[in-house]
N, C-alpha and C positions, 0 to 999 in steps of 0.2 A: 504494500500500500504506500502512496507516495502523501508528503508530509509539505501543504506549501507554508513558507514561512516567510511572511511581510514582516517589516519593521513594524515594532506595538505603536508608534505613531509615526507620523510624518516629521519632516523638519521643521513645517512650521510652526506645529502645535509644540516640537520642542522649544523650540526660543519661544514661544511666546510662554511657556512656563516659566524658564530661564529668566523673562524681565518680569513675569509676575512674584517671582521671589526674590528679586531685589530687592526689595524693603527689607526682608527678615535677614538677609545681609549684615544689615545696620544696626539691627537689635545690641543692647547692651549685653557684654560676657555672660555668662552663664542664665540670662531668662530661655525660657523655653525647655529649659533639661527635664523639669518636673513631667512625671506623665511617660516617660520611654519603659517599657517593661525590661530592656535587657542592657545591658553594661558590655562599654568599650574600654578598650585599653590602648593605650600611645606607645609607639616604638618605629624606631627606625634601621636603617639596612650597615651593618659596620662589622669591622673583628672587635670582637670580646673582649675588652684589655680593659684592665681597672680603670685607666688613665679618664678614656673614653665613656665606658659605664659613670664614672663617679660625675662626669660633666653631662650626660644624658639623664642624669637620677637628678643634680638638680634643676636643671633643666624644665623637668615637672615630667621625665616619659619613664614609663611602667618598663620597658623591657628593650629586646632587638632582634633584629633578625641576622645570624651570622651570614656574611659571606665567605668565611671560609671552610668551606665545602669540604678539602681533600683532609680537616685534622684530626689528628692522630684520637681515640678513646681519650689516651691520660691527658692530652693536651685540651679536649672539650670538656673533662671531666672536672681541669682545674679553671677553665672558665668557669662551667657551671658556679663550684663553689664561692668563685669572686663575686659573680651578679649572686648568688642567693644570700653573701652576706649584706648587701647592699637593700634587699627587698627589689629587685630587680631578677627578671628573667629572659631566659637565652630561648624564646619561644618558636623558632623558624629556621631554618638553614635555605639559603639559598642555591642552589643546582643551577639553574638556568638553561641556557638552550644542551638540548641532544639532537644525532643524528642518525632518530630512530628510522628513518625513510631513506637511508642513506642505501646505494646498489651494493657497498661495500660492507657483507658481512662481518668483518674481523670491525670496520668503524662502530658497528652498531653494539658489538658482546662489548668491546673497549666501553663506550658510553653507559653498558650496562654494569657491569663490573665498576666503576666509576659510582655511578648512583648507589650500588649497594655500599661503595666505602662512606657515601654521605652520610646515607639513612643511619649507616653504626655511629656515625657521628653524631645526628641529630638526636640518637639516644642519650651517647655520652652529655650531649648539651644538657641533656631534660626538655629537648624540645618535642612539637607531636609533628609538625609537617616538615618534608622538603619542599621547597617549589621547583616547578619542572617544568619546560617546555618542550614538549616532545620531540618536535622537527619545524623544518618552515620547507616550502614550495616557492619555486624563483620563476616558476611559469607566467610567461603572457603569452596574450594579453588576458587582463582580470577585467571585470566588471571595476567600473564607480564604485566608492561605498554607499552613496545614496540609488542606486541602480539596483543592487543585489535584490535578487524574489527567488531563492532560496527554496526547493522541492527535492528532499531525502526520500530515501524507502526507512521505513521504523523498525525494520529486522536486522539489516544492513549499517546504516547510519552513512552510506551512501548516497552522494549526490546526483540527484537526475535531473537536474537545472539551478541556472544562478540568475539566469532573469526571465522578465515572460521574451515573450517570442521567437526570433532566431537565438539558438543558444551555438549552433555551430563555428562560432569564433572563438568560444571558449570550448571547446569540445577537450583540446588538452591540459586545461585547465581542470576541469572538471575529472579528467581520466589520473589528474595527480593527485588530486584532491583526497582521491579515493585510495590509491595506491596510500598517499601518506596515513589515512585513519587504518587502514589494515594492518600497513607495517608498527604504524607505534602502538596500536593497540595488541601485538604480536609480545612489542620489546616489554611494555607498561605488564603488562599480564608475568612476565619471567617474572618483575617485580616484589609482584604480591607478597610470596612469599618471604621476602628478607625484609619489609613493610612488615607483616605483621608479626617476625619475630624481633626486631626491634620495637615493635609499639610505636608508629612513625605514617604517618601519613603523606600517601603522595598526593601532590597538589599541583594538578595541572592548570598551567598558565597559557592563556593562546594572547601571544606580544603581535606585533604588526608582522606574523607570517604568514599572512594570506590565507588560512586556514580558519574554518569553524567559526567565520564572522558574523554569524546573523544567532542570534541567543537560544534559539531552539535547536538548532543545531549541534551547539557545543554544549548545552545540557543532554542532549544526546547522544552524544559521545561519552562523557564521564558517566552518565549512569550507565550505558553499557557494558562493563568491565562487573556492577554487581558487585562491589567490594566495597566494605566501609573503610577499606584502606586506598581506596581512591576517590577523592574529590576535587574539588575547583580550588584555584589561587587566581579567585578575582580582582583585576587591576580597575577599580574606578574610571581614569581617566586615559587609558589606552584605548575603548571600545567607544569612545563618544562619536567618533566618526561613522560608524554603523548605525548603533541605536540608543538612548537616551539610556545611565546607567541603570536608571531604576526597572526598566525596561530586564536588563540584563542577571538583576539583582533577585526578581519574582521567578525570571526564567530558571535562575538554578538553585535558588531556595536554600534550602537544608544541606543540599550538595556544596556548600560553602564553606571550606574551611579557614580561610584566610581571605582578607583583601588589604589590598594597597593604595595607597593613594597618590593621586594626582591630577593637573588639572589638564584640559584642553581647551583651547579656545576656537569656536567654529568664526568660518570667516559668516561676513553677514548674510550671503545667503544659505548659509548652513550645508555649505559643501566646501569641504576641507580646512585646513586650519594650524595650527601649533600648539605646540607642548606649554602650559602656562603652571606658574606656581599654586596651590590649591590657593581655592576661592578668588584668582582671579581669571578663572575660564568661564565656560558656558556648563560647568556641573552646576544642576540646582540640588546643592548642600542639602536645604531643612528635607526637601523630596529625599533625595536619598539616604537620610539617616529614618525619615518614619518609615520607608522602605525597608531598613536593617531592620527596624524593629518588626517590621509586620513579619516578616519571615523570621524571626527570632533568632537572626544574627546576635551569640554574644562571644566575643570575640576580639580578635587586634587589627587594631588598623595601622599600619608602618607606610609611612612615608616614604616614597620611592623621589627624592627630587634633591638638588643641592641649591646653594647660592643664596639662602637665608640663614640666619643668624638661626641658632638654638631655640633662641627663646621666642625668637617668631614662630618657627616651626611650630614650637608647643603650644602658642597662644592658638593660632591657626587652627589646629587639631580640637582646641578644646570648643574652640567654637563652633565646629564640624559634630563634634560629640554631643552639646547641648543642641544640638539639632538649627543653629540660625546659619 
């Protein structure tokens, strides 16, 4: 059976929310928190080192996400203990791209073999997720991001179109597409089990790889695999160019382990755009944090962005958390 999947709105019902929650922008710190049923936590993306930790603690952020992926047990082990003496936690490990799609056997066991040295990391941390990005596709040409109309089979998670009408321009696009979710769901699947004997959750992240961009889509994917040691590493502000987060946010629900944050800013007629620091893009904030609440995100949100000061960052976040 085939699955079509439109954007949950158009572009221009998204800006026009975008400036209808500019006011709650401006709201003073912390009004509006009262009222959220689930609890966030602040953290951002670094190695573990006291130095770092003790300027992040007071800062005002709860924890972080390691980027160092390849460390040793005793070496995560003695983070760990440093952020737990601080009241701080080492909750994520960072992986990032594999080259699960790749024609080159021996590339794909190496990436695998790799992930599993993380995952025994992410224990030693005391963290529960990696993030992972399975693969990326360098196929053109692709569709617009506002052009995608997106039609899967629901057995498969196989694509049978990416927009209406002639799809025959993208026809290798689509034949990669497909090739890519088979083979990383081949490599993700080896996974499982070194996931669930660490206690470690894989969390896949789909970054601007041309893959799984439309929300039903790549909610269909992660629940395919059937594992509660596989779910989503939602990036807030990497998917704005497809479809509005909140959009993205209901799509994967519960399959939500982690998300990150950042901004994007759509150009004015809401086709394409750049990377902007939270709350100066087109994310409408207060929308997507009642959105975390409706689907009962409680959870961390780490800031994926540099070029502000600490304590921007943190005021930033808390204003994202109290919902304005």
């Amino acid at each position: 059976m085939n699955r079509s999947v439109a954007s949950a709105c158009n572009r221009r019902d998204f800006l026009a929310a975008a400036a209808a929650g500019a006011a709650a922008l401006a709201l003073p710190r912390g009004a509006g928190a009262a009222g959220f049923k689930t609890t966030l936590k602040k953290s951002m993306i670094g190695s573990p080192t006291e130095e770092l930790l003790t300027a992040w603690k007071a800062a005002g952020f709860d924890g972080i996400e390691s980027k160092d992926r390849a460390a040793t047990p005793e070496a995560a082990a003695a983070a760990r203990k440093i952020a737990e003496s601080m009241g701080m936690r080492i909750h994520s490990v960072l992986f990032g791209w594999a080259s699960f799609n790749s024609d080159d056997a021996a590339a794909v066991d190496r990436d695998v073999t790799a992930m599993e040295t993380t995952l025994r990391a992410a224990q030693a941390y005391g963290a529960d997720a990696v993030l992972l990005v399975p693969c990326r596709t360098g196929v053109k040409p692709i569709p617009e991001p506002w052009d995608f109309r997106i039609a899967f089979d629901d057995k498969t998670g196989h694509v049978t179109r990416v927009v209406e009408g002639d799809n025959a321009p993208f026809q290798p696009y689509i034949e990669a597409q497909n090739q890519a979710t088979d083979r990383s769901r081949r490599a993700v699947e080896r996974l499982i089990p070194a996931a669930e004997k660490a206690g470690v959750v894989i969390a896949l992240e789909n970054v601007w790889n041309n893959l799984w961009v439309q929300p039903a889509l790549f909610a269909h994917f992660v629940a395919s695999f059937q594992s509660r040691w596989v779910r989503a590493y939602f990036d807030i502000g990497n998917h704005v160019k497809y479809a509005p987060p909140e959009a993205w946010l209901r799509a994967l629900g519960p399959q939500i382990a982690k998300c990150h944050i950042k901004d994007f800013q759509l150009n004015p007629d809401g086709h394409g755009g750049k990377f902007v620091h939270p709350r100066d893009g087109s994310v409408n904030w207060p929308v997507v944090r009642k959105t975390l609440d409706d689907i009962g995100y409680n959870g961390w949100l780490t800031i994926e962005d540099n070029g502000l000061s600490l304590e921007e960052f943190s005021q930033r976040l808390d204003l994202i958390v109290a919902g304005q």
